[in-house]
N, C-alpha and C positions, 0 to 999 in steps of 0.2 A: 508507718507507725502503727502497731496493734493499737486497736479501740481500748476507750477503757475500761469495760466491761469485760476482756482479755482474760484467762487466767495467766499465772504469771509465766515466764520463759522458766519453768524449771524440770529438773525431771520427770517428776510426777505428774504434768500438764503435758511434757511431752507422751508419755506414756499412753496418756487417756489418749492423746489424738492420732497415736498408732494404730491406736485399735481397730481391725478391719477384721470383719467377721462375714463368714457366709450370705450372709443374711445383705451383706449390705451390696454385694454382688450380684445383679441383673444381668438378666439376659440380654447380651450385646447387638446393637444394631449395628448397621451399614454406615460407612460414609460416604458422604456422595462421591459422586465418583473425581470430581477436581481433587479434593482433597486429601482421597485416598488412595491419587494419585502420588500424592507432595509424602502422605505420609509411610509409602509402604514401605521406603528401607528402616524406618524403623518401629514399627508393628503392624500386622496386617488387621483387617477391620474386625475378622473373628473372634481376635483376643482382646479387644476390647470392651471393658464392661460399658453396661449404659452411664454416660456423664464425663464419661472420660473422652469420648469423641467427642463430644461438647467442647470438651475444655484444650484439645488438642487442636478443633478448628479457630477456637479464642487464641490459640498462642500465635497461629499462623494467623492468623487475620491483623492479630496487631502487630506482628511483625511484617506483614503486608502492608499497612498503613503507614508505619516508618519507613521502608525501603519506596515506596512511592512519592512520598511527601520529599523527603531527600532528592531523588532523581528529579523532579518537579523543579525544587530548586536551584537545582545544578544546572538544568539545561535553562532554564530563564534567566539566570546570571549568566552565563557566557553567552546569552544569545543580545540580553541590554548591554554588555560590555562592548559587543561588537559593534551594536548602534552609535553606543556612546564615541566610539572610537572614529566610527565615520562620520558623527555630527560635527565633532573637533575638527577632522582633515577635511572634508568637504568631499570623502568618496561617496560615490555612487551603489549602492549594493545589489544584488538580482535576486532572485527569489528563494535560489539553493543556499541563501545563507539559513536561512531555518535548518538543514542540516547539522550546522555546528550542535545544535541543541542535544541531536540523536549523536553525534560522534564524542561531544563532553561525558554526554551520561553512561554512554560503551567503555570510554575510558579510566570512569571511575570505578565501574564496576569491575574493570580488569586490575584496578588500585584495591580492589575490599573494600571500596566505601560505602558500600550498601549491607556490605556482612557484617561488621564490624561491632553492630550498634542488639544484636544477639546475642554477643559473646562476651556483654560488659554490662554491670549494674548502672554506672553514673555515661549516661549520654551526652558526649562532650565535644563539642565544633575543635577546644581550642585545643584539643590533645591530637586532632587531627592536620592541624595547621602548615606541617612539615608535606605529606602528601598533600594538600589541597596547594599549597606553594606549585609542586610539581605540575598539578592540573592544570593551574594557571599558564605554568610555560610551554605545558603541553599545546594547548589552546593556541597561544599564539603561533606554533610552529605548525599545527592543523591549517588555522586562517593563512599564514601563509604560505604552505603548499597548495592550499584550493584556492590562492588568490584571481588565478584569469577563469574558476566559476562563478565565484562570490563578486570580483570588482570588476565594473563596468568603464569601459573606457580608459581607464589606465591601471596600470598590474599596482598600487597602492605605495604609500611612503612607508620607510620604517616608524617613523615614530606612529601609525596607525597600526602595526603589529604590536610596538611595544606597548602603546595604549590600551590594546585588546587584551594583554597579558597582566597591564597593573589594573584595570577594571576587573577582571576576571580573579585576580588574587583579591582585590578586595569585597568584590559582593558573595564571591563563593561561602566564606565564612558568616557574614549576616545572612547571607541566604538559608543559609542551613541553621542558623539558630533561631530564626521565624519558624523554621519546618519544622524541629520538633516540636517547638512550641507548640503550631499545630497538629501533630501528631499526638503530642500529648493532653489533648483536648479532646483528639476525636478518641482516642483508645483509650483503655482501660488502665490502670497500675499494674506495674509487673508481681504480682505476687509470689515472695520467698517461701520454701519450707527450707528451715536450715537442718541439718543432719550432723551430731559428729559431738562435738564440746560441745556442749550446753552453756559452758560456765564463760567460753568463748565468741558463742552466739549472742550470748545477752549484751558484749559489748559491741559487737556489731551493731545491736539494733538499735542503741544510744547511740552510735554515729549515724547511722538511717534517719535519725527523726530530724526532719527539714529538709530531706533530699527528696525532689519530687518525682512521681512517676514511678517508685519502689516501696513495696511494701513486706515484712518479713511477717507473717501469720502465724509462726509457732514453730518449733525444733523439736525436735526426736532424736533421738542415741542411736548409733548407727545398730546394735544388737536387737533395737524395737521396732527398724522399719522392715514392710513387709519384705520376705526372700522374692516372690515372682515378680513376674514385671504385671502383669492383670493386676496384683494386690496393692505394687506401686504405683500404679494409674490410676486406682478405686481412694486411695489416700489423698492424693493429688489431687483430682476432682471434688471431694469431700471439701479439701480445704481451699478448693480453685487458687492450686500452687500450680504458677507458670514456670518456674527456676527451682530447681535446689542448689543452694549451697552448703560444701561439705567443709567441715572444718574437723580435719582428723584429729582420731584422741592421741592421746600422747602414746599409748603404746600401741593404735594398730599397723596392723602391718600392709606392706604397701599393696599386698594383691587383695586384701580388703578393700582396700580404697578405689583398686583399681576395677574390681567386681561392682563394687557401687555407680563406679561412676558409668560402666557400662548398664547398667540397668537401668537407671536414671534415662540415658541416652537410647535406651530402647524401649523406655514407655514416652517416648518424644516429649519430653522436659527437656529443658535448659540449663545448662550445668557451670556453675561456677567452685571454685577450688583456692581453698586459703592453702596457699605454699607453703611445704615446711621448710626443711633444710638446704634446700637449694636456690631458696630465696634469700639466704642470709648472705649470700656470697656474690648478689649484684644482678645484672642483668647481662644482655653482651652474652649469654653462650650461645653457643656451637654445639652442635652435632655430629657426630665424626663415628664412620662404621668402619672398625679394622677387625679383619679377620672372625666376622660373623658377631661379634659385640658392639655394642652400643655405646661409647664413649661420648660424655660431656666438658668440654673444652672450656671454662672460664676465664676472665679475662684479671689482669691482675689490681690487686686495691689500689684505688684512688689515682689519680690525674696523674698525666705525663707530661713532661716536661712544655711539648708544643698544647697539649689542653692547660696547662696551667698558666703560659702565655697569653694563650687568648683569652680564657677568664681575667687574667687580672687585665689586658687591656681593654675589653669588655666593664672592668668594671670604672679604669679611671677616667674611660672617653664618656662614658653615663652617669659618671657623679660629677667628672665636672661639667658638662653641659648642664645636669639641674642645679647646680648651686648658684652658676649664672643666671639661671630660667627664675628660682625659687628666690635670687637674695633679696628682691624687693617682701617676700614673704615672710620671709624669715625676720626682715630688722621689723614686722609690724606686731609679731608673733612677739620679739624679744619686747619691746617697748609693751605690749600688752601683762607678758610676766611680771615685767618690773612693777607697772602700777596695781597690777592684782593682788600680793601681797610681801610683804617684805622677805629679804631674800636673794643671791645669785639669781640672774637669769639662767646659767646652765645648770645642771644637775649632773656631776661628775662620781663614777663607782666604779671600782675595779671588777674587771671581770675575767675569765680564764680564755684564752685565744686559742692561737692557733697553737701546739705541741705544748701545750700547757700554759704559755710566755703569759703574764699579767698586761695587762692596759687599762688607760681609765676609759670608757666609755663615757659620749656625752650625750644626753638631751635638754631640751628643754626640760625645765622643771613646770612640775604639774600637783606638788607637794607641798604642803609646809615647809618653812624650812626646819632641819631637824626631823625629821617623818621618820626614818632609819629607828632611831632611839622609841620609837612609839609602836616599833613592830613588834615586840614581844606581847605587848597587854592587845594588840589586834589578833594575838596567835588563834585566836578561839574559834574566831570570825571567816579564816582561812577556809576559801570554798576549790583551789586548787588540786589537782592529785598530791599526791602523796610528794612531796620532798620539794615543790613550789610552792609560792605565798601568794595569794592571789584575789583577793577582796571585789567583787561584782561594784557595790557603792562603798567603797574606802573613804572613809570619813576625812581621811589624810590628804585628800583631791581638796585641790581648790576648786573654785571657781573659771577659771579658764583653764585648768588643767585636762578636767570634765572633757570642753570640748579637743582641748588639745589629743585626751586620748585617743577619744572616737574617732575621730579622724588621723590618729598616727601621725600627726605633725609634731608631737615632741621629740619626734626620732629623727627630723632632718639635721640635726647638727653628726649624727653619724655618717655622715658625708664626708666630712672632712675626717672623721675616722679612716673612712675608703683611702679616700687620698692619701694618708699616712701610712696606708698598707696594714694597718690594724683589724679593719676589716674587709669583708666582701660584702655585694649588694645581696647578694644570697649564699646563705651557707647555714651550718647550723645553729643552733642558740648559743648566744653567750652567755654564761651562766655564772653567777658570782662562787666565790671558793667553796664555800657551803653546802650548795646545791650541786659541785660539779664533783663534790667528794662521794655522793652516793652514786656517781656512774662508776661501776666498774667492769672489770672484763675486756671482752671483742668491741661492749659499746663505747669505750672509749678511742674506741678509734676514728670515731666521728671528730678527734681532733684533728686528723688529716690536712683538712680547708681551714680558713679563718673564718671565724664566726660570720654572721650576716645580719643587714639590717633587717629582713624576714625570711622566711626560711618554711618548710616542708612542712614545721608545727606552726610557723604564724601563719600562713596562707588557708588552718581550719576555721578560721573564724571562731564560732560562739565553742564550737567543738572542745579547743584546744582548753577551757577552762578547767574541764574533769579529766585530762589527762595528765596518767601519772607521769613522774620524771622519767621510768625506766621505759615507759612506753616512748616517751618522745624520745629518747636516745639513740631506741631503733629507728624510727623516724629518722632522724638524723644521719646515723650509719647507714641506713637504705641509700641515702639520698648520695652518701660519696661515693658509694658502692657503683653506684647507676649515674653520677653526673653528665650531664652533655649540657650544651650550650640551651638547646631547645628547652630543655627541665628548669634551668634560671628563666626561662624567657616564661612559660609557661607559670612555676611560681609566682613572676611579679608581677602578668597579668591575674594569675587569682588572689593573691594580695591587694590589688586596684579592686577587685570586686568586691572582698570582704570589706574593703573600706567604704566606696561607697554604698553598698547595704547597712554598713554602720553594725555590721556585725565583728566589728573589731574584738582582737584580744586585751 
């Protein structure tokens, strides 16, 4: 987050911190030689003004303390898993099991797991959880092919490989979110200079505030930043920007975009890129070279027939195990409503589903009764984007509602929505008639799926309160666009997070 003392993100702020003049250009030193080793495919130490090799050995060093901090962890989770696994069977281990430690961490790095965490703003264990799954089964198939150097006395049981493989999948992920914890203690914040839309940057940086270990220091217009790469390096340095993010104007052209982001990449900055048009159409492509052209292959909208089987049986095998798990929670929840104020215990409103079809939706009520009727004269009060209703301290909360929100316990009777096939456990928002009449266009095809008890917008936390509707739309259409199994699983563990931080919506 800019201090705030900051001038503001706008043109004219960016402007002044364009400004690179003569004067500000020194005569460049040397870099030592490790590092002007690491840096010379992309600029040699000549062209270097003075601060800028400062700031070029600050990006590599903290990305040197991430890629270590990481491998640290990887190898000391599969090497206690291994322990663990022998203390359970009662094998005997020899000394070449430390090994494993050097052969996890070759492995990962032959996964991208040590690259990975350069090439992304938000440093995420649980986005990686699909590969680290793999590491784990790796792991066990390493331990046992080297099992008559590792085990003493007898070649080992399976369930001491497969112990080695469920150990190994589960501390690899605590493992690594300790590390950057510590990674992000010993190094510095990633400092942003955003380049491109200014009017697009400013809303980025409203989503940056509370993300930690990122910071956005100020934006420039891609016509205001310097044309060389020494002028790019001197700007850079000035503002000890480690990243640029480009967020293209609406009408540059792509080999604009594409000259930026090579000069970026050759005053050794870190490059990030807001997608334009080929982001609207999902993830899933292909590459395909015919006939000296470069062809991009897409995949087509929304779930097929065998993904939309496993979703919906995904979703009825996990709403009804917690309805089982939850209903002693649920009847104390309900008896708590009834005595708090008079009223239904549920709270029953239509809302637009799947290809439009109506359903009531249920929760717990957390309202007056009658609240609906009281929403006009709270219009004023509305701190939502634009075309949602959205009250921070809603005078229309009761007393147990309060807690009910925070903790998104009014939403468990949308389970037995699941069940009825009205909803999904994740999907987009469902949105009453009102608010679903100002989605129009492509983003209406976020009705696709059936709505969900959280979803792509509820999984922002505090974020999602100043987003507009049109914004979260896209949100929503990204989200069917790009569906897999792993992006539900991923959602409703960052949903369990935003809950308990109580940064609910």
């Amino acid at each position: 987050m800019l201090p705030e003392t900051s001038a503001p993100l706008t043109a004219a702020s960016a402007a002044e911190s364009a400004e690179v003049t003569a004067s500000t250009l020194s005569r460049p030193r040397s870099l030592g030689a490790t590092e002007r080793g690491r840096t010379s495919r992309l600029v040699t130490a000549g062209e270097a003004p003075d601060g800028a090799s400062a700031l070029l050995t600050a990006i590599l060093a903290r990305e040197r303390i991430q890629r270590r901090s990481l491998a640290t962890a990887d190898g000391l989770a599969a090497l206690t898993a291994v322990l663990l696994a022998a203390l359970l069977t009662h094998a005997t281990l020899m000394w070449p099991v430390a090994l494993v430690l050097l052969a996890v961490v070759i492995t990962a790095k032959l996964q991208g797991l040590y690259d990975r965490d350069q090439l992304v703003l938000r440093k995420s264990t649980l986005q990686e959880t699909p590969k680290l799954l793999e590491l784990a089964a790796v792991t066990g198939v390493i331990v046992y092919f080297a099992r008559d150097g590792l085990l003493s006395g007898h070649p080992g049981t399976p369930a001491f490989f497969c112990l080695v493989a469920l150990f190994t999948a589960i501390l690899l992920p605590a493992g690594r979110t300790c590390a950057r914890r510590v990674a992000g203690g010993l190094a510095p914040p990633e400092q942003c200079l955003g380049v491109g839309d200014v009017t697009v940057l400013g809303h980025l940086r409203q989503r940056m505030v509370g993300v930690r270990g990122t910071n956005l220091v100020g934006a420039v217009r891609t016509e205001e930043l310097p044309r060389s790469v020494g002028e790019l390096q001197a700007l850079a340095a000035r503002m000890n920007a480690h990243r640029i993010i480009i967020a293209p104007e609406p009408h540059a052209l792509d080999d604009q975009t594409a000259d930026l982001i090579s000069r970026a990449r050759a005053a050794g900055l870190r490059v990030s890129v807001l997608p334009g048009i080929m982001a609207a159409f999902g993830g899933g492509r292909t590459v395909d070279q015919f006939g000296g052209y470069t062809l991009v292959g897409l995949p087509h909208f929304g779930l097929s027939r065998s993904s939309a089987a496993i979703k919906r049986a995904f979703d009825l095998l996990s709403a009804a195990a917690a309805i089982v798990l939850l209903a002693p929670v649920m009847i104390l929840i309900a008896i708590r409503v009834k005595l708090d104020t008079p009223g239904p215990v549920l709270f029953r409103q239509t809302r637009v589903g799947r290809n439009g079809q109506r359903f009531q939706i249920l929760k717990f009520r957390s309202m007056i009764d009658g609240a609906d009727a009281k929403k006009r004269e709270l219009h004023s009060l509305n701190e939502a984007g634009d075309g949602l209703f959205k009250i921070a301290a809603d005078p229309r909360v009761t007393r147990s509602g309060r807690w009910l929100r925070r903790t998104r316990a009014d939403e468990l009777p949308q389970l037995f929505n699941v069940l009825r096939g009205e909803m999904s456990l994740v999907g987009p928002r469902p949105l009453v008639a009102e608010e679903d009449s100002r989605i129009v266009g492509r983003d209406r095809h976020r009705l696709h799926l059936m709505p969900g008890i959280t979803g792509p917008w509820q999984s922002l936390g505090s974020h999602s309160h100043s987003l507009p509707i049109g914004e979260m739309a896209k949100l929503d259409y990204m989200y069917v666009a790009n569906w897999s199994l792993w992006e539900d699983t991923f959602i409703l563990l960052r949903t369990i997070g935003v809950v308990a931080g109580r940064r609910g919506v």
